[in-house]
N, C-alpha and C positions, 0 to 999 in steps of 0.2 A: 856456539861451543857450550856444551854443559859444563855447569860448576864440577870444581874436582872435588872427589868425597874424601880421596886420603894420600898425603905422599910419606914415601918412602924407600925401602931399596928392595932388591932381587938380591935373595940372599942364597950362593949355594958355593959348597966349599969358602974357597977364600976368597972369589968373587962378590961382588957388588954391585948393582945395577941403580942407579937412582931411577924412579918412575913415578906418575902421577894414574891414582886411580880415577877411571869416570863410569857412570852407569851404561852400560849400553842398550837400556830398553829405551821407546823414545815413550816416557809416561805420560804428556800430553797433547797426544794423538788417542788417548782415552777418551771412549766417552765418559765428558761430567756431570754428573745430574747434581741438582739441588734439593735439601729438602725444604719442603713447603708445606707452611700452616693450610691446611684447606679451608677453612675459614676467612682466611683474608689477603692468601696467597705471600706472605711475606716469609719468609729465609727463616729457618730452623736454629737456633748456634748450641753449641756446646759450650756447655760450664764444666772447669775444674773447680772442686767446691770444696770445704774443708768438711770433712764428715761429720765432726766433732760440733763445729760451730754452725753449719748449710752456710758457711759465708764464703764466695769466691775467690781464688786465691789468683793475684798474677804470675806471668812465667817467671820473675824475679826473683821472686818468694820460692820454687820448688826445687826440692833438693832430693838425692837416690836414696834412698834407704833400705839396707838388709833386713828382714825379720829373721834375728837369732831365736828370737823365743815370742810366747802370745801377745801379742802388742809391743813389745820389746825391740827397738830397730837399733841399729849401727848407720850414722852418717857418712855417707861415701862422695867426695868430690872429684872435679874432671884430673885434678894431678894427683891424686890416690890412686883413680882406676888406670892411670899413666905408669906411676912408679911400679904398680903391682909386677908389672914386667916391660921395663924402656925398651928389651931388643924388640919383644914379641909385637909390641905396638908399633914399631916402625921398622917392620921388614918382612917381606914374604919370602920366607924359610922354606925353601925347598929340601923334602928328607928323601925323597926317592923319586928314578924316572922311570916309569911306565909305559907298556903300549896303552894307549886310548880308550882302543876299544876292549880292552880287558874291562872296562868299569862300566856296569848295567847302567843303564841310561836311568834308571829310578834313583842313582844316587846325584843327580843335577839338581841343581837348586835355582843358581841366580848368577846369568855373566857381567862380567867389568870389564871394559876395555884398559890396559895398560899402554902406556906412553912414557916415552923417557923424557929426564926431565933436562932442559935446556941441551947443547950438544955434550955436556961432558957424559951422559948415561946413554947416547946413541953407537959408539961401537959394540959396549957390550951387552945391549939390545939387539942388536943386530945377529952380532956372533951369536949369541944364545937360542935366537930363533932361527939361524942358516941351522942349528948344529940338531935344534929339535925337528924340523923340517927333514932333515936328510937321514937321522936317524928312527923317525916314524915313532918316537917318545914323545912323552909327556911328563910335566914334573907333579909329583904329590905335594901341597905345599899347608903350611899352615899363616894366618893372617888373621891378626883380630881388629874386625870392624865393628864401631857401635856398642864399644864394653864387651864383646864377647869373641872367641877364638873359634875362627870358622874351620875346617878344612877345604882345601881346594883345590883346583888341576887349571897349572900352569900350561898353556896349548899355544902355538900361529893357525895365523887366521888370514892367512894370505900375507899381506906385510907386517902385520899387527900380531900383536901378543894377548891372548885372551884368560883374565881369570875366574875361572866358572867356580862360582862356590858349592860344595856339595855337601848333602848331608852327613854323619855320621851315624855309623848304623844301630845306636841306640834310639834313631832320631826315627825310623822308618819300623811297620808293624813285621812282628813276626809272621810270615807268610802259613806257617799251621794253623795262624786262626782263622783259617777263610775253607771253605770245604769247596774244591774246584773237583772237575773232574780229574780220574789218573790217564796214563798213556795206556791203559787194556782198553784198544780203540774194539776190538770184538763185541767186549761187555757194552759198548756202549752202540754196537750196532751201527759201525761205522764201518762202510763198503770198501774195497779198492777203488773201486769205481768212482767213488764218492771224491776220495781221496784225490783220484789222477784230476776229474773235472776239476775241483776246488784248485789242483796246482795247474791248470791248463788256464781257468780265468784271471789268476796271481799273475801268469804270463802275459796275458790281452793286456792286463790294465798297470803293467813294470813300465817304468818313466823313470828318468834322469829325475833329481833332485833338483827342481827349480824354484826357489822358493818365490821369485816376483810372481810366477802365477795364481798364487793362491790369495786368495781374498777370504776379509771379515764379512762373510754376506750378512750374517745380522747385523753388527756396526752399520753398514748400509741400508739394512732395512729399515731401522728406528731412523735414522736420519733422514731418509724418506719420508717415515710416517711424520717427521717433525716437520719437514718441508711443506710437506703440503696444509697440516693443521697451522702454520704460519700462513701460507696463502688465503686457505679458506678464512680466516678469523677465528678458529677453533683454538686457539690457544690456551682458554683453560676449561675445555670440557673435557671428561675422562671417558671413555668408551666402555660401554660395560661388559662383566666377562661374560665370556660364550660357557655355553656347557660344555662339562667335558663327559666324553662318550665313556658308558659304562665300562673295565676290560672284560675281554672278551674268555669263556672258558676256555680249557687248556684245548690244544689242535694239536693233531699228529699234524707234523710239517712234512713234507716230500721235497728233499732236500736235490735229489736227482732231476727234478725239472725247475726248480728255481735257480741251481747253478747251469740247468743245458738252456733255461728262457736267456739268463744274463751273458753267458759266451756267446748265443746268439745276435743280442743286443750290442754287444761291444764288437763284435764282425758286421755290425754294419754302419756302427760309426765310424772306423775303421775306413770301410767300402764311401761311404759318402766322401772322407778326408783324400782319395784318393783319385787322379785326376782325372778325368773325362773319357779316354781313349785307353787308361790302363783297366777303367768299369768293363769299360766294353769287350776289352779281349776276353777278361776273365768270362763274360756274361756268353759270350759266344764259345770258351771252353767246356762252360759248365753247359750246354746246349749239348755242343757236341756229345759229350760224355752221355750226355742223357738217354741220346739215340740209338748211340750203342747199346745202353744196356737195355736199349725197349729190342733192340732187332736180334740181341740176342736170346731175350727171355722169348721172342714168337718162334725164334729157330730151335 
């Protein structure tokens, strides 16, 4: 069971929810590297140092401090940054319910699993996820984790209640500073043709959202290469880096046969996933079909 990061309540109208926050990444299925002296291969550490004196300070000793002015702080401690606001620290204050997908996926940040706490917060966990389930809502909520006030969307997650923290949109770049192309697909020399294939291969390669199938192939590949440099006794040699290939001048691309090569490709993996005797019909249609048009092109 992961440690809980914060409890508190489900706050909306005159309801109340008591619930326990936990992370729901699982963060030590990370790969962890160490760093290392290469000199002597021993562990790398971090000093918190006084800047004033270079002498190390313990966690005992440090304390938050504002800078009001140049060198100038304000001491801030854990029941200051409490009192600043009791409700806001212990409740997620739902202010509005939303559809879901009204909100661009760029504004997700970070989910937390919610849970209620003992049986007295499970009805009204319950009821609040039957009622956002059936209504296809989602709540806008506010929550301050960590000394600072996030915004975030209250969602179910099958039985579970999920809170996704999201950014706020001073948090994210103004989209005018990026020069992208416009929708004048003409000026840009972009066919119908062009268009139907590219929506014709979107179609070959459409799948259900499963997310078990998808793997960290590099996570596996370094664990590989670490597997083996354990077997071999290579353990602290470093491989040297390869060249990297010059890039290459600009190239007119031909987008019309790299999209007709890949629909291709995907009709016949497609043809192999498909079993034995329904190969064969097809394979004896497309025969047929063939004949015809050779006995009509001599006729």
């Amino acid at each position: 069971m992961p440690r809980t990061i914060w409890k508190g309540a489900i706050s909306f109208g005159l309801v109340s929810i008591p619930v326990a926050l936990y992370p729901a990444e699982q963060r030590e299925k990370e790969l962890s590297f160490t760093m290392l002296d290469q000199r002597n291969m021993s562990p790398v550490g971090y000093k918190r140092y006084n800047k004033a004196t270079g002498e190390e300070v313990p966690w005992d000793q440090i304390v938050k401090g504002y800078e009001y002015d140049k060198d100038q702080y304000v001491v801030l401690g854990e029941e200051e940054f409490r009192r600043a606001n009791v409700k806001a620290t212990q409740t997620v204050e739902i202010i509005d319910f939303v559809k879901a997908d009204e909100i661009p996926f760029i504004y997700y940040d970070q989910p937390y699993y919610l849970e209620p706490v003992q049986r007295t917060g499970e009805k009204g966990y319950a009821l609040l996820r039957e009622t956002l389930t059936r209504t296809g809502r989602a709540g806008v909520a506010q929550v301050v984790l960590r000394n600072r006030q996030h915004l975030a969307l209250l969602a179910p997650l099958g039985d579970m209640l999920v809170l996704n923290l999201l950014r706020y949109p001073y948090e994210l770049r103004d989209l005018k500073e990026f020069k992208v192309p416009g929708k004048d697909l003409a000026a840009l020399r972009i066919t119908k043709k062009e268009i139907e294939m590219a929506e014709r291969l979107v179609e070959d390669m459409a799948a259900r959202w499963e997310p078990e199938k998808y793997r960290d192939e590099y996570r596996d590949d370094l664990l590989r290469i670490v597997q083996e440099k354990v077997e071999a006794g290579k353990t602290l040699e470093l491989l040297e880096p390869t060249k990297e290939e010059a890039p290459r001048g600009a190239q007119v691309i031909d987008f019309m046969t790299l999209l007709k090569r890949s629909i291709e490709e995907k009709e016949r993996e497609k043809e192999k996933e498909r079993p034995p005797a329904a190969r064969a019909r097809t394979r004896k249609k497309s025969s047929t079909q063939t004949r015809k048009r050779s006995t009509r092109r001599r006729a």
